[in-house]
N, C-alpha and C positions, 0 to 999 in steps of 0.2 A: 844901262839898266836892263834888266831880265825882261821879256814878253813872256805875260802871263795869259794861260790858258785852263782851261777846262772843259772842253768840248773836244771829240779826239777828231772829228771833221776839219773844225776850223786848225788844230794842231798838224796834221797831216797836211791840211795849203799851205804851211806855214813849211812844213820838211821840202813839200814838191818845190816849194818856190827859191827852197835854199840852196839844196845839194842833190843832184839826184844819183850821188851813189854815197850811200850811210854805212860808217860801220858801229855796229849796234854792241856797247860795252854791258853785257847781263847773262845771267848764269838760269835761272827757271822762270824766272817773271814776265817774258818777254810774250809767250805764249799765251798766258791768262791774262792779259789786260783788254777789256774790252773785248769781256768773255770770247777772246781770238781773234775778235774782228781785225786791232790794231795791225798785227802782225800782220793778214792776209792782206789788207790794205794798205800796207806798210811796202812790203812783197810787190803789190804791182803797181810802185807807182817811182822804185829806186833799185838799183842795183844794193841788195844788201848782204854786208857780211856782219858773221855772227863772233864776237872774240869773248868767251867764258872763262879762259883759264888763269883764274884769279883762286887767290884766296879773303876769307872773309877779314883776316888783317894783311891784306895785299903786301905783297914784297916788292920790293925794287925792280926785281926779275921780271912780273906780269909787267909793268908799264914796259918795257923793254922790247918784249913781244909784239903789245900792242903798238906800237912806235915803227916794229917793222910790218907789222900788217897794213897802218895806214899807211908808210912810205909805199909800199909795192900798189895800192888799191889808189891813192890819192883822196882821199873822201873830200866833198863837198860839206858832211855834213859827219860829227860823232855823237853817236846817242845814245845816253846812258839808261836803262831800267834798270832800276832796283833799290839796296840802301848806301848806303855812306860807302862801303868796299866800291861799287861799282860805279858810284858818281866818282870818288876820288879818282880810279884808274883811269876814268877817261876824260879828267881835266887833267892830271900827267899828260897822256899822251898826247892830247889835245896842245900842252904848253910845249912837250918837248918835240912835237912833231915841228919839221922844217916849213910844212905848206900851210896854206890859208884855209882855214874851214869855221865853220860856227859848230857851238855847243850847244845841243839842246837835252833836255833830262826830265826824266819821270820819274820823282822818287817815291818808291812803294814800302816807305815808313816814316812814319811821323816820329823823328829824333834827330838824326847825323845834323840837318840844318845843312847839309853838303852842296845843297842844292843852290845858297843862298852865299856861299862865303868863297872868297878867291884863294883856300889852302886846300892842298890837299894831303889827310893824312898816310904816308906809305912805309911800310917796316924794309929796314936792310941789317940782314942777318941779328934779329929777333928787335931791333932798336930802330925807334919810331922817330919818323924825320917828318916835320913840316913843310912842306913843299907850298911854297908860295907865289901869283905870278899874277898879274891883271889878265893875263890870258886864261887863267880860271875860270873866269865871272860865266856863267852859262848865258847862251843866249837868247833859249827860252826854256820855260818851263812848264809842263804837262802835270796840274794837278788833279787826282782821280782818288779820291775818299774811298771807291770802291776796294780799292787795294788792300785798306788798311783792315775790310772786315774781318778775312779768311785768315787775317797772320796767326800766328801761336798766341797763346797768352804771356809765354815770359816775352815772344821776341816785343810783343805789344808793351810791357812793363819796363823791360830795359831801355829799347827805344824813346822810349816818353820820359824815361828818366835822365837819358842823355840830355835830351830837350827843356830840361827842367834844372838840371845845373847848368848849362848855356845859361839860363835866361838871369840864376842866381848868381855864376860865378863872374858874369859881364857887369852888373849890379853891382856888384862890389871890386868888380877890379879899378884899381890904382889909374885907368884908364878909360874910363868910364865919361862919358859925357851926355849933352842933353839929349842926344841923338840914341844912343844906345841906348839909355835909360828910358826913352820913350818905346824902341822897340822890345826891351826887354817887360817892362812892363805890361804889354799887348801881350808877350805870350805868356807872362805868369798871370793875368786876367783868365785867357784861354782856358793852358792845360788846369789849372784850378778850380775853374767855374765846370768841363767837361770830361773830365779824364775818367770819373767814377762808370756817366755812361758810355763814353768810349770804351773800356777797357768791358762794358756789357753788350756790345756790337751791334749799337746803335748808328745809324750810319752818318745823321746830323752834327751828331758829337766829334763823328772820325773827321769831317769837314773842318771840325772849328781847331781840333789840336793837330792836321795838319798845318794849318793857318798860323798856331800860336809855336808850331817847331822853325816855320818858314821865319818868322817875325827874332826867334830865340837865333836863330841862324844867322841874321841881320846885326843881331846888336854884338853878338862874339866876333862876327866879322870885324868889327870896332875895337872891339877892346881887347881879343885875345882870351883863351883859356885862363886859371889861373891855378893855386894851390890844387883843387880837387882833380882835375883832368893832370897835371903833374904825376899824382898820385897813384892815378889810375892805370897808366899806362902798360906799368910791369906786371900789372897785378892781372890784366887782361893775359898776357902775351904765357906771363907762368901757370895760370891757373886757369886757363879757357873761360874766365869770367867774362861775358860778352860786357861791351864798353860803357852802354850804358848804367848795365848795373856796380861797376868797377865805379864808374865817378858818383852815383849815388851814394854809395859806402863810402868813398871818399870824402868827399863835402859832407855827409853827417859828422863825424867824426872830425873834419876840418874845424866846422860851423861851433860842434860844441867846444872845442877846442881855445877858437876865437873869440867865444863869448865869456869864458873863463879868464882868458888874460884880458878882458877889456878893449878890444878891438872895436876900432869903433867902422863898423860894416857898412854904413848909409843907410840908401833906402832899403837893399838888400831886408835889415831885421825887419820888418814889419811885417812879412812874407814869415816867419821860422813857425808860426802856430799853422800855418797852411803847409811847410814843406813836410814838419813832421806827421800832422795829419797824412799826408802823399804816402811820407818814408812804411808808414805802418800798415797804410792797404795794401800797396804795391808786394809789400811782404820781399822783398830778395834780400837772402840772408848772406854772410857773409862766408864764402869758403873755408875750408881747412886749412889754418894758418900756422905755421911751426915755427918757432924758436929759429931756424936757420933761414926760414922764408923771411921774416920778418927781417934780418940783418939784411939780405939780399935784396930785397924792399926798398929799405932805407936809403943804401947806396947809391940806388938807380935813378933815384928821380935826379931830374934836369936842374941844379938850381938857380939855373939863369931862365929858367917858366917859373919858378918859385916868384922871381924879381917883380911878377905884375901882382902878386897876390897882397893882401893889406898888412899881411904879416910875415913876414919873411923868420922862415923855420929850420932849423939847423938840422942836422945828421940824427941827435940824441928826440929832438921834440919828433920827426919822424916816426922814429921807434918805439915814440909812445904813443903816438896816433894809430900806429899799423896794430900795435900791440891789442890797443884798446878794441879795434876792429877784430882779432881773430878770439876776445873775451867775449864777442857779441855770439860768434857762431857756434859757443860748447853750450 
């Protein structure tokens, strides 16, 4: 189990006493935490190196990299800033590395849940592999709310919507037990009860739907993705749809889908007059979707990730779920 923090003192005894040479997995975030202090104090208390060359749907390649920076340095210790690209690359390398080191991470958005789950998502040559390993599991975690104030407003919106199918697609997957459904429930309480003032840059609120992505992270651990993140995948990687909002569009369209053929969802429905309320503030509308993209769509999804979902969807129901999706955005 993860050590949890929030104090970046007590998190830094926690670095010095683990590894004192860190290689630090983050692209811009690394500087502004702890308006710098982390960093400078970071600086003189480890030998550290800095690995950025990542992309935001990581390729195979970057963990590769990073695999040979930590074999030449040894780290005691790999530490990830930033979101879900940056935790994934350095639980990869972290797993595929030969030596012994712990994982510790600061995730600077409330959505991937990355922070929380032993997979790691990584693209090779455009096609999205799961990566899975108990050397994953991070072995502590740096929660700081402050983070989440300064982000964008879409990245605030997709991120939490990441976090918000997690919590509905764990709910209703075919896999689902008292454990997941208890943590999936925590964070659809959470992001529900606070996401209107988070998303107004309250900083209480960024507190509590970091807490409800951390909990939405816990129960997918459990039970796996399902239909919506299936769906989502191609749609990110062709359309620079960030992920978040790829499985929002997803899962709506899944959900009304489900509900038409009688699917029976569990606890999942009790939640649909709250998600859609979500669906229509959050406002992310649906890309530019063409007759050719939609076939290409259809194709792609996995349909052994279909296998956890409550309804398992052929080639043509695809095409009419993507279809339905690119009617949303004329």
């Amino acid at each position: 189990m993860s050590l949890i923090y929030r104090d970046y003192d007590e998190f830094l005894s926690y670095i010095k006493n683990t590894g004192r040479t860190v290689l630090a997995v983050s692209s811009s975030m690394l500087p502004r935490l702890d308006g710098g202090r982390f960093l400078e104090s970071l600086s003189g208390i480890a030998d550290l190196t800095v690995f950025s060359d990542y992309d935001p749907n990581p390729d195979i390649s970057s963990v590769d990299k990073g695999i040979e920076i930590a074999s030449r340095i040894k780290p005691g210790l790999i530490l990830a800033a930033g979101g879900g690209s940056a935790i994934d690359v350095a639980k990869a390398v972290r797993d595929r590395y030969e030596g012994e080191c712990a994982l510790a991470v600061i995730p600077t958005t409330a959505g991937s849940g990355s922070e929380a789950t032993k997979i790691a998502v990584i693209y090779k040559d455009g096609v999205k592999l799961s990566l899975g390993s108990p050397r994953m599991e991070a072995s502590a975690i740096m929660f700081d709310p402050k983070v989440l104030i300064t982000l964008p407003s879409y990245q605030k919106r997709s991120t939490l919507s990441d976090s918000l199918c997690h919590a509905i697609e764990s709910m209703w997957s075919l896999r689902a037990n008292e454990q997941s459904i208890e943590y999936a429930y925590s964070a659809l309480k959470g992001i529900f009860a606070y996401y209107k003032a988070y998303l107004a840059g309250d900083l209480e609120a960024a507190a509590k739907v970091q807490g409800a992505s951390y909990d939405a992270g816990r129960a997918i651990d459990i039970t796996m993705t399902t239909g919506g993140h299936a769906m989502a995948y191609k749609l990110t990687t062709m359309k620079g749809t960030a992920h978040g909002h790829a499985c929002l569009l997803a899962v709506k369209q899944l959900w009304d889908y489900m509900d038409e053929m009688g699917t029976d969802l569990g606890q999942a429905q009790r939640y649909r007059k709250d998600f859609d309320e979500f669906y229509g503030y959050v406002d992310l509308k649906a890309p530019d979707i063409t007759t050719e993209d939609i076939d290409i769509l259809s194709m792609s999804v996995n349909k052994e990730r279909l296998a956890n979902n409550p309804l398992m969807l052929d080639t043509e129901e695809l095409k009419l779920l993507y279809t339905r999706m690119a009617e949303e955005s004329t």
